[in-house]
C-alpha positions in Angstrom: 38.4 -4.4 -39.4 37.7 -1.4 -41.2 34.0 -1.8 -41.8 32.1 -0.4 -39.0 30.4 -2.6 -36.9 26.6 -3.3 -37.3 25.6 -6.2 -35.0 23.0 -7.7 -38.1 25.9 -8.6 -40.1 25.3 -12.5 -39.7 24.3 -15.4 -37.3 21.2 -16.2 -37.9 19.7 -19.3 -38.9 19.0 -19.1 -43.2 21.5 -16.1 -43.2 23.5 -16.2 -46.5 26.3 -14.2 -48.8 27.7 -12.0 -45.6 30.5 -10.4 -47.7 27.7 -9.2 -50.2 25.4 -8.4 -47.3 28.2 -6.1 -45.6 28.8 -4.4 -49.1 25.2 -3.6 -49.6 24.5 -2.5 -45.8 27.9 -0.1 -46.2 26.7 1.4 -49.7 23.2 1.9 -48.5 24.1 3.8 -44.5 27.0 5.3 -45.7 26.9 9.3 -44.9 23.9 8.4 -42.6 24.2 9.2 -38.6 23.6 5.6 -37.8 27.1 5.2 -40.0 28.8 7.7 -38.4 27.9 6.4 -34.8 28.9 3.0 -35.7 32.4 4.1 -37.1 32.9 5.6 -33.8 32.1 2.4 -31.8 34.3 0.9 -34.1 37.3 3.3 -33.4 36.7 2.4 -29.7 37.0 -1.5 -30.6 40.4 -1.1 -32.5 41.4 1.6 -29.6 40.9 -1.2 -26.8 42.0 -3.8 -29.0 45.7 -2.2 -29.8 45.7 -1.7 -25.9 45.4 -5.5 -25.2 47.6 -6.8 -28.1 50.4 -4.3 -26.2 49.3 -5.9 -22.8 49.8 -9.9 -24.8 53.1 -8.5 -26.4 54.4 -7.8 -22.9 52.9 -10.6 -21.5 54.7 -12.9 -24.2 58.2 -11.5 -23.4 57.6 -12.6 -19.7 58.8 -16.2 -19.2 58.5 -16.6 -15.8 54.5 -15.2 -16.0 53.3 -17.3 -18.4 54.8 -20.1 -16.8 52.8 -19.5 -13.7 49.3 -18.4 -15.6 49.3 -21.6 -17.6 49.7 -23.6 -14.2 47.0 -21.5 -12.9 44.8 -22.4 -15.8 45.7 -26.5 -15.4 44.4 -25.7 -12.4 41.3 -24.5 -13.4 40.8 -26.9 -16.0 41.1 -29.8 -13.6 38.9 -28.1 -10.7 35.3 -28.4 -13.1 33.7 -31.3 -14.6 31.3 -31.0 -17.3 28.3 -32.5 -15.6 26.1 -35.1 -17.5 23.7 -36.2 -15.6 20.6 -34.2 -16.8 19.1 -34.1 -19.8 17.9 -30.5 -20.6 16.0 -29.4 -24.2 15.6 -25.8 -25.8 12.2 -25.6 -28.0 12.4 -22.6 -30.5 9.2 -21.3 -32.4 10.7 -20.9 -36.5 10.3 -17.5 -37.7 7.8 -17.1 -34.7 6.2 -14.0 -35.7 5.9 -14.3 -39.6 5.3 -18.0 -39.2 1.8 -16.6 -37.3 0.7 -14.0 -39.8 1.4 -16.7 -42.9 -1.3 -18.6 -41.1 -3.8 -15.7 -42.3 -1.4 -15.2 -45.2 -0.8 -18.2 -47.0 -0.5 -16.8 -50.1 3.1 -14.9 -48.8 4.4 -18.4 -47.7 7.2 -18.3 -50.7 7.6 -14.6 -51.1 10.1 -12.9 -49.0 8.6 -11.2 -45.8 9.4 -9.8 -42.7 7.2 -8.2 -39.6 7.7 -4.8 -38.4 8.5 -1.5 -40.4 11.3 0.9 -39.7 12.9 -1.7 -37.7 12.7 -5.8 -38.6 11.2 -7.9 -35.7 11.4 -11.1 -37.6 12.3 -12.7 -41.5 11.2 -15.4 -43.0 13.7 -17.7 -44.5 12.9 -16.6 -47.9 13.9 -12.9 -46.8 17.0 -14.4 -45.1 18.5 -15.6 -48.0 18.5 -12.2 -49.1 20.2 -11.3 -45.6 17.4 -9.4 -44.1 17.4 -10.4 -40.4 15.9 -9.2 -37.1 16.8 -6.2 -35.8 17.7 -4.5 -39.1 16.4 -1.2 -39.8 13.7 -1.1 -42.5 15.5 1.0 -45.2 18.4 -1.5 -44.9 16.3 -4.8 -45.8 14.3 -3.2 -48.6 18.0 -2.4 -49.8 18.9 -6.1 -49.4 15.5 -7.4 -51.2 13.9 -4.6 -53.2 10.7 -7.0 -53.4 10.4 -7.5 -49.2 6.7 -7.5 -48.1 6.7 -5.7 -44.6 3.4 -7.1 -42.2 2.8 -5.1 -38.8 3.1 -6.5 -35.7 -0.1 -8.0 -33.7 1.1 -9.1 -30.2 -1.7 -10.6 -29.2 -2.1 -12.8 -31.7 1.6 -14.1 -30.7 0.8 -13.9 -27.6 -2.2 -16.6 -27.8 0.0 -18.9 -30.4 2.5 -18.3 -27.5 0.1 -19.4 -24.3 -0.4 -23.3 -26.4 2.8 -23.3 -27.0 3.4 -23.1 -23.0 0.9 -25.4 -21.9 2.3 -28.0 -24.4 5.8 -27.7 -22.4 4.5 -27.5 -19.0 3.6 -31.1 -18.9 6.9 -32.3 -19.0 8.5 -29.8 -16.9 6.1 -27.1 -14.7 9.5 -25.0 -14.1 10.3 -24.4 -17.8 12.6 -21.0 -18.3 10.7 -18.6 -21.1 13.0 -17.0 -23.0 9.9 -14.9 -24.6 6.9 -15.9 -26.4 9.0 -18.6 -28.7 11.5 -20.1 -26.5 11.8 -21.7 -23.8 14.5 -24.2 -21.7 13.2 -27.6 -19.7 15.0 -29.9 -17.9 13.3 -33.5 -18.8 15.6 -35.1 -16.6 12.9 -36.1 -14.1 10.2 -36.6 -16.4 12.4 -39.2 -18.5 13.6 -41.1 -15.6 9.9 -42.0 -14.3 8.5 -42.8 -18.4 12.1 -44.2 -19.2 11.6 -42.6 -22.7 14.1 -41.6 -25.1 15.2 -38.0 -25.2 14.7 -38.1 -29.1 11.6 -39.9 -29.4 10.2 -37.5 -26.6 11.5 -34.3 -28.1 9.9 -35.4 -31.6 6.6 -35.9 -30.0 6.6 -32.7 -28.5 7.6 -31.0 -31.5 4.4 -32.5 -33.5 2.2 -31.7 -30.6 3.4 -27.9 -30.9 2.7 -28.5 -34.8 -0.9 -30.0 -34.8 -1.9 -27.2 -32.2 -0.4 -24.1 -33.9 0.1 -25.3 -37.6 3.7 -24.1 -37.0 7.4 -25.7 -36.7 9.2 -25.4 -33.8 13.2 -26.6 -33.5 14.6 -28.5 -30.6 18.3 -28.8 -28.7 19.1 -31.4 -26.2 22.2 -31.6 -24.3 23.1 -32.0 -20.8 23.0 -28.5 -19.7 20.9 -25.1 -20.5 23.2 -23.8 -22.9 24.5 -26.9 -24.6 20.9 -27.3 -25.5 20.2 -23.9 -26.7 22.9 -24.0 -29.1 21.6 -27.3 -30.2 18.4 -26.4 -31.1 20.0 -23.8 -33.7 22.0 -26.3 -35.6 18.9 -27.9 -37.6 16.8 -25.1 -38.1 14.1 -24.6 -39.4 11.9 -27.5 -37.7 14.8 -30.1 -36.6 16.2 -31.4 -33.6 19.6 -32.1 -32.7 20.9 -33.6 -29.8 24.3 -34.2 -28.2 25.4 -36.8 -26.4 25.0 -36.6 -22.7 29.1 -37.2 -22.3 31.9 -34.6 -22.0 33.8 -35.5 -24.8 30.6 -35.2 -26.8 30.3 -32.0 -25.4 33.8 -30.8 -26.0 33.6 -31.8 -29.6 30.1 -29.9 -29.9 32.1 -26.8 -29.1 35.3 -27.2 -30.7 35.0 -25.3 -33.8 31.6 -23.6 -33.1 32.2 -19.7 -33.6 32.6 -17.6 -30.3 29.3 -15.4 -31.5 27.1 -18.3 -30.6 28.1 -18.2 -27.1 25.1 -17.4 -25.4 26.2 -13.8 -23.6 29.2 -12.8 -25.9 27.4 -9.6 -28.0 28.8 -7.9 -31.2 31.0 -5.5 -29.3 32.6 -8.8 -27.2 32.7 -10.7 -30.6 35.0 -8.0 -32.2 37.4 -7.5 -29.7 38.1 -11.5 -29.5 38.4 -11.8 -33.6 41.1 -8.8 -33.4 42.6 -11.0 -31.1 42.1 -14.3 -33.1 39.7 -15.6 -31.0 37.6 -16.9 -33.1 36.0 -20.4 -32.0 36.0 -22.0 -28.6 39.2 -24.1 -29.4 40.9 -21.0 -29.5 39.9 -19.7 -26.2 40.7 -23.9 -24.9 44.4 -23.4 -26.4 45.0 -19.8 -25.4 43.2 -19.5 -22.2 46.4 -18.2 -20.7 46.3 -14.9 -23.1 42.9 -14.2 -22.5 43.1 -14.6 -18.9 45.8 -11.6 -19.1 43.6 -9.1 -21.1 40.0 -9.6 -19.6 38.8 -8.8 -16.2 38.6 -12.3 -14.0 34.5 -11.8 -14.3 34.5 -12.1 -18.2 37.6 -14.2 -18.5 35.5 -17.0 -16.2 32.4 -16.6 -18.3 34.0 -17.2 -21.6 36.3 -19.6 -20.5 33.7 -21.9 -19.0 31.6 -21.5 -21.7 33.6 -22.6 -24.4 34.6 -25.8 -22.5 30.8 -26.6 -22.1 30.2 -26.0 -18.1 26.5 -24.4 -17.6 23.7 -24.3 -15.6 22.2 -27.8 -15.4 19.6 -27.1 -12.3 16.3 -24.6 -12.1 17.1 -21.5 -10.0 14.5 -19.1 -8.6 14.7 -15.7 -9.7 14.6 -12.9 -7.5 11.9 -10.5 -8.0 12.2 -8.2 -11.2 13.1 -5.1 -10.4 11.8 -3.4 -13.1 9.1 -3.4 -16.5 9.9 -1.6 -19.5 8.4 -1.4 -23.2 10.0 0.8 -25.9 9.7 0.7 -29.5 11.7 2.1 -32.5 9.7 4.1 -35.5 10.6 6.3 -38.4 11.8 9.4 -37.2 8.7 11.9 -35.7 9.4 15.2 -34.5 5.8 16.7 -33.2 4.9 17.0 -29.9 1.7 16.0 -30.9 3.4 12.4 -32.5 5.2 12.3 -29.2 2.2 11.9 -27.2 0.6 9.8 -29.7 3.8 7.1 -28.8 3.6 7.8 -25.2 0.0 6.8 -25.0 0.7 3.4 -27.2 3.9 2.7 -24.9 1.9 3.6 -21.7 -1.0 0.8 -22.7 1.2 -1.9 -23.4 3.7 -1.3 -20.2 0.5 -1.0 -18.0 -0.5 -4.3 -19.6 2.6 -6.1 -19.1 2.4 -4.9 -15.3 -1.1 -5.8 -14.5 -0.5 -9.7 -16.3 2.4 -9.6 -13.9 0.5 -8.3 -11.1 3.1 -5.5 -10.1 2.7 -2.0 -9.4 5.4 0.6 -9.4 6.5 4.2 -8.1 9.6 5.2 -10.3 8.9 5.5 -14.2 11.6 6.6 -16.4 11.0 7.9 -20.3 13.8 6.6 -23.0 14.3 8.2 -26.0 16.9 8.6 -29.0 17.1 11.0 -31.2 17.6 10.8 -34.8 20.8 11.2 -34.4 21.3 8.1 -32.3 21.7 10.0 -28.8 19.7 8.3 -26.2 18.8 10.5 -23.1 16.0 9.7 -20.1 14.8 11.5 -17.6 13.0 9.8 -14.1 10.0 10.4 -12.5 9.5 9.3 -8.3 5.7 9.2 -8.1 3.8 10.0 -4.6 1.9 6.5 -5.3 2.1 3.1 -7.0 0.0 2.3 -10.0 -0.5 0.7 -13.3 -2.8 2.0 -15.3 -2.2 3.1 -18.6 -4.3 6.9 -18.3 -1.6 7.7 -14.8 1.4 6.5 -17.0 0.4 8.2 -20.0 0.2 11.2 -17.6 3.5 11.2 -15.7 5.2 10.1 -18.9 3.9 13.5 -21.2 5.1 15.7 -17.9 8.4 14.2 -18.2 8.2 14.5 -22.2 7.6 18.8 -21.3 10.3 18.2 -19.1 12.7 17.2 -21.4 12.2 19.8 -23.9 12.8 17.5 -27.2 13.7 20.0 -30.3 14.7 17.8 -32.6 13.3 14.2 -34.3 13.5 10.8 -32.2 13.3 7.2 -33.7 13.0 5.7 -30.2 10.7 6.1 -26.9 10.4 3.9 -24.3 8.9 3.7 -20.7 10.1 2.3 -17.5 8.3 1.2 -14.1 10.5 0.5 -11.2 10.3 0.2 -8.1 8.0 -2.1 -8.3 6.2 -3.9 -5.4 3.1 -6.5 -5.5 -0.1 -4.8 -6.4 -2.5 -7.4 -3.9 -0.3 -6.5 -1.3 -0.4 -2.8 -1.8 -4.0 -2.9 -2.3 -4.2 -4.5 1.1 -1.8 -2.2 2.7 -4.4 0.9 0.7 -7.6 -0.7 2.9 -6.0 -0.9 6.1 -4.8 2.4 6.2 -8.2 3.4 5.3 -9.9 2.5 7.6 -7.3 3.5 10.4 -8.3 6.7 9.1 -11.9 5.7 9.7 -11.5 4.9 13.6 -9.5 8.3 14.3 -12.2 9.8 12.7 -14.6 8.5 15.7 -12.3 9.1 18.3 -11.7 12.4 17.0 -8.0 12.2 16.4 -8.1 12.5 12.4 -5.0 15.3 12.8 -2.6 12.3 14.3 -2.4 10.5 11.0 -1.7 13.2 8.2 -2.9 13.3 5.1 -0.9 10.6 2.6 -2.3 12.6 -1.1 0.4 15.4 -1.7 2.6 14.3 1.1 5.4 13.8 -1.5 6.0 15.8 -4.0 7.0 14.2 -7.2 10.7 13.9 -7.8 12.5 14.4 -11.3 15.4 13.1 -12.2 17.8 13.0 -15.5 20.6 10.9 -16.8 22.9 13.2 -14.1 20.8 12.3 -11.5 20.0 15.8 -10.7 16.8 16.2 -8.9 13.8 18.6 -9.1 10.8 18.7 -7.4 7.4 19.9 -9.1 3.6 19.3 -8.5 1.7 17.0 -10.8 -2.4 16.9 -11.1 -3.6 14.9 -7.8 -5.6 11.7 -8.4 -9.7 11.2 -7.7 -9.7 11.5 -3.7 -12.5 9.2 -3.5 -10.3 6.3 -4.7 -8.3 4.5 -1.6 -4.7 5.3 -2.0 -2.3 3.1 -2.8 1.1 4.2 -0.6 4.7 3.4 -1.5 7.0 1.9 1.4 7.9 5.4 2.5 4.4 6.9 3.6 3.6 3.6 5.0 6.6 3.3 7.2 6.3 6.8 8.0 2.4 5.8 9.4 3.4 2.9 10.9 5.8 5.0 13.2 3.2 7.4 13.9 0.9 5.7 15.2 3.2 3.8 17.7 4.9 6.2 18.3 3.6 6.0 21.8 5.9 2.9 22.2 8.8 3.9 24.4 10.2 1.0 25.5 9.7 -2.9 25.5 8.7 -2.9 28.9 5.7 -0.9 28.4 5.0 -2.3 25.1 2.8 -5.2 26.2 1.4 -2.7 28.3 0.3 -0.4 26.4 -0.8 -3.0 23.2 -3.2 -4.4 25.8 -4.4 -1.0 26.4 -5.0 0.6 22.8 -6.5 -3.1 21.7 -9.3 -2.2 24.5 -9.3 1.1 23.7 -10.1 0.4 20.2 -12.6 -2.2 20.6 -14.9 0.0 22.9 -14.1 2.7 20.1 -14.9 0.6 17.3 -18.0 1.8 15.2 -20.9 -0.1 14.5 -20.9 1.2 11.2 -18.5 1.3 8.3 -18.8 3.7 5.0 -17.8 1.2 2.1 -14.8 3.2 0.1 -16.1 1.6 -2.7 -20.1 2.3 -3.1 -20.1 4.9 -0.1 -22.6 3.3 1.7 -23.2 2.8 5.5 -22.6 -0.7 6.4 -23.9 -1.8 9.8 -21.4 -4.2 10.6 -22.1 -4.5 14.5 -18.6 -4.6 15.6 -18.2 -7.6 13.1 -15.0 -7.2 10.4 -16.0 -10.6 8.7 -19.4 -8.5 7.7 -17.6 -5.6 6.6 -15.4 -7.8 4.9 -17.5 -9.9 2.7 -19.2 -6.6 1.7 -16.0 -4.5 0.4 -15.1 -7.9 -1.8 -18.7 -8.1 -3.3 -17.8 -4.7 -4.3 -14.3 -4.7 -5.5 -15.8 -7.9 -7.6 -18.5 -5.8 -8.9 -16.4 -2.5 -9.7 -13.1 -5.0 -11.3 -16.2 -6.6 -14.1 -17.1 -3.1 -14.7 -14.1 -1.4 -15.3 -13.0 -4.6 -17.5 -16.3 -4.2 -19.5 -15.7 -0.5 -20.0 -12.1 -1.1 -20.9 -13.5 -3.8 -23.2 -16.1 -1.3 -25.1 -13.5 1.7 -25.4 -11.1 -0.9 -27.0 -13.4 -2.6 -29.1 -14.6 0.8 -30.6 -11.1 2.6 -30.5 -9.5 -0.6 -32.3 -12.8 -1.6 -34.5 -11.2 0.2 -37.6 -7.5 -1.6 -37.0 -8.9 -5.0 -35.9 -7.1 -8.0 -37.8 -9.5 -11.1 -38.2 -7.3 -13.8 -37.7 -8.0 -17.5 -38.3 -5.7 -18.4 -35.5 -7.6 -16.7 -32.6 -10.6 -19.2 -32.3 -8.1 -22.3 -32.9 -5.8 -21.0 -30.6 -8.6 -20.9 -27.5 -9.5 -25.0 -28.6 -6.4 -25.8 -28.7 -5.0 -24.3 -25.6 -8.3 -26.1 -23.8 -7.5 -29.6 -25.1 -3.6 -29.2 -23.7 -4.6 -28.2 -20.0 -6.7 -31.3 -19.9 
């Protein structure tokens, strides 16, 4: 364990000749920053692995303890089952992102290639044999394969290979997990028990389905749970299937000499520690459960444990809200402000993107960034409103960027929205509020509900949590606002604040609902076209009106944004042959 540790080593699919690979990654990073920081991480793993061989040795010497921790782990063992009564499969896109741009590049198919530029996104198997794999840095592949062809990345070309791919899966389970735009876990369980079809006959089918819409391959798992069928579906690649029997000893076998690595959830840093400890495949974790019970926290010991004796999730859950979106993206090193910005603005359009497809808005955003030197530092922003849109993003993300004061190169930048909170129901809270605003104005009482624009400064925050407080430019006033949680509750009190007690609260509702229905205007101004609506004391009018216009200004602002991309992009468009097919193809599988 002297080489330090670089997490692209091995373990992917077409990988070959690690002992060479290692050499060649060592002779070209040594002397580099990247080398130094991984030496030091790898210091760290031998530090904490000496530490737990002491805590074993002393365990070992303890009769009387390891008599009880392996009665314990009997225990344990007898206490689960490995549950076989579903039948899940994991489908997994080959070489997603290169297998899309061969589509427009056949003539690449048997040269080696790989998508991205200072950092690998994906490889193609001819690459692989070479060792380049995802998430290898540029220099380090063209060091492994001097004749490596590098193609950019165009998401939304994946992303519209990605959207068939989907609709193929959804008819045989609606609930699928996506594990990104190339993978994705079903349980077929129901769907196989009302066609009485076989699991492998079924899972083939799929699979050519996913071929004659996209022209590409796609591999497949099956196995009784989610992650017995993940690590099935890497066992044949490219384009195979594998399935294991739906029976525990099936299972068990399946995992007996299957390296700890593949464990979905055990990372490089996990991985090393357990080999310094000869923990290399899940037998050895069955036979010396005992040991690592002793060294790892009950949290991780459970995980592993379970794992390697095949007891997963076998059952949809629902997720709780996300509780945050981020993007970030790694480059050659840039060291302008003027570069900064140039990222910011990229970063800001696709994280406003993700958002709005998700339809989430957000008050907290947080700037990522390492330096060149592998440091990573952030500082957080609290906003005074929710939004999504790239320009107010772009915005708080540069004043954050000033903020930070960068004086030396960074190979990383990234932006995160949090706080995040559904952008219909904000929108709704935005309008109500307005016009609350609208009825004091009649009755003369505009001063009870204070202005919301400016009542919160916005907050800064670094890695220390340390906070500041400083005055970015206010939005258009004309625009409704869009209020976090804070200013609403802080209204909401306000205005019945009147409310003293339950006993008068009946009262007194009964009171301000007549009160505001002999105060309530004829006339409305529309927030959105400013004009004067004559609704006759009827909110259904009023109602109909502010949609017709929210319609009309949500087609215009899409056929602006539409214009300013077509002309900003016109010079980097990429005609791709896959586009139109993609559109036919996704049409025919939603029938």
């Amino acid at each position: 364990m002297n080489e330090p540790i670089f997490h692209y080593y091995g373990n992917k699919a077409g990988v070959e000749g690690a002992d060479q690979v290692k050499q060649v990654i060592d002779d070209a990073t040594r002397g580099s920053e990247y080398y130094k920081r991984q030496q030091e991480k790898r210091q760290q793993v031998l530090q904490k692995v000496n530490k737990m061989q002491m805590e074993l040795d002393n365990y070992k010497k303890n009769e009387l303890k390891i008599k009880e921790t392996k009665e314990f782990i009997q225990n344990k063992v007898k206490e689960f089952q490995i549950n076989t009564d579903r039948i899940w499969a994991h489908f997994d896109m080959d070489m997603f992102y290169v297998a899309c741009e061969l589509l427009d590049k056949p003539e690449l198919k048997d040269k080696p290639v790989a998508v991205g530029q200072s950092i690998i996104s994906t490889a193609n198997y001819v690459a692989r044999k070479y060792g380049v794999r995802s998430a290898m840095p540029g220099f380090v592949a063209k060091k492994l394969c001097p004749d490596l062809i590098f193609i950019p990345c165009h998401f939304e070309k994946y992303r519209s290979v990605s959207n068939i791919f989907m609709t193929i899966l959804k008819k045989y389970d609606d609930n699928l997990e996506s594990m990104g735009l190339d993978e994705a876990n079903l349980d077929l369980t129901e769907y196989i028990n009302n066609s009485q079809e076989d699991p492998a006959i079924l899972c083939e089918n799929i699979r050519k389905d996913i071929f004659l819409a996209t022209q590409l391959t796609a591999s497949c798992g099956v196995g009784p749970n989610k992650m017995i069928a993940k690590l099935a579906s890497e066992i044949n690649k490219p384009n195979g299937l594998h399935i294991v029997e739906q029976t525990p000893s099936a299972v068990l076998n399946f995992l007996e000499k299957l390296p700890i690595r593949k464990i979905p959830g055990i990372g490089n840093i996990t991985e090393q520690i357990l080999i310094g400890l000869n923990f290399n495949i899940c037998k050895d974790v069955r036979d010396r459960a005992d040991e690592l019970y002793v060294i790892f926290t009950p949290k991780t010991f459970e995980y592993i444990f379970y794992s390697c004796w095949g007891v997963s999730r076998n059952y949809h859950v629902e997720f709780e809200d996300q509780h945050s979106i981020s993007c970030q993206r790694t480059f050659s090193s840039i060291s302008t402000q003027r570069e900064f910005e140039d990222k910011i603005d990229y970063i800001a359009e696709i994280l406003a993107e993700e958002m709005q497809s998700e339809e989430k808005v957000g008050n907290h955003l947080t700037l990522i960034i390492k330096t060149s030197k592998f440091e990573i530092r952030s500082k957080s922003l609290q906003l005074n409103q929710y939004t999504n849109q790239s320009k107010q993003i772009a915005i708080y993300g540069k004043q954050l960027l000033k903020i930070m004061q960068l004086d030396e190169p960074i190979r990383l930048l990234g932006l995160k929205m949090s706080s995040l909170a559904n952008e219909k129901q904000i929108q709704k809270q935005s309008i109500s509020t307005y016009f609350k605003r609208q009825i004091d104005k009649s009755n003369g009482q505009e001063n009870l509900v204070p202005s919301i624009k400016g009542s919160k400064s916005h907050q800064i925050s670094d890695e220390n949590d340390s906070i500041n407080k400083i005055q970015l430019p206010q939005q258009d006033q004309s625009k409704p606002d869009i209020l976090s949680d804070d200013e609403a509750s802080s209204i909401s009190n306000q205005i019945l604040s009147g409310v003293n007690s339950k006993s008068h609260q009946s009262q007194q509702q009964q009171q301000q609902y007549q009160q505001k229905q002999q105060a309530q205007p004829k006339s409305f101004r529309c927030p959105i076209c400013n004009k004067e609506i004559d609704c006759k004391g009827n909110n259904t009018v009023l109602n109909k009106h502010i949609d017709r216009c929210i319609t009309q200004q949500n087609v215009i602002v899409e056929q602006s944004d539409e214009s300013n991309r077509n002309f900003s992009g016109s010079k980097n468009k990429v005609p791709s042959k896959i586009e139109s097919k993609a559109q036919k193809s996704l049409n025919f599988f939603k029938k």
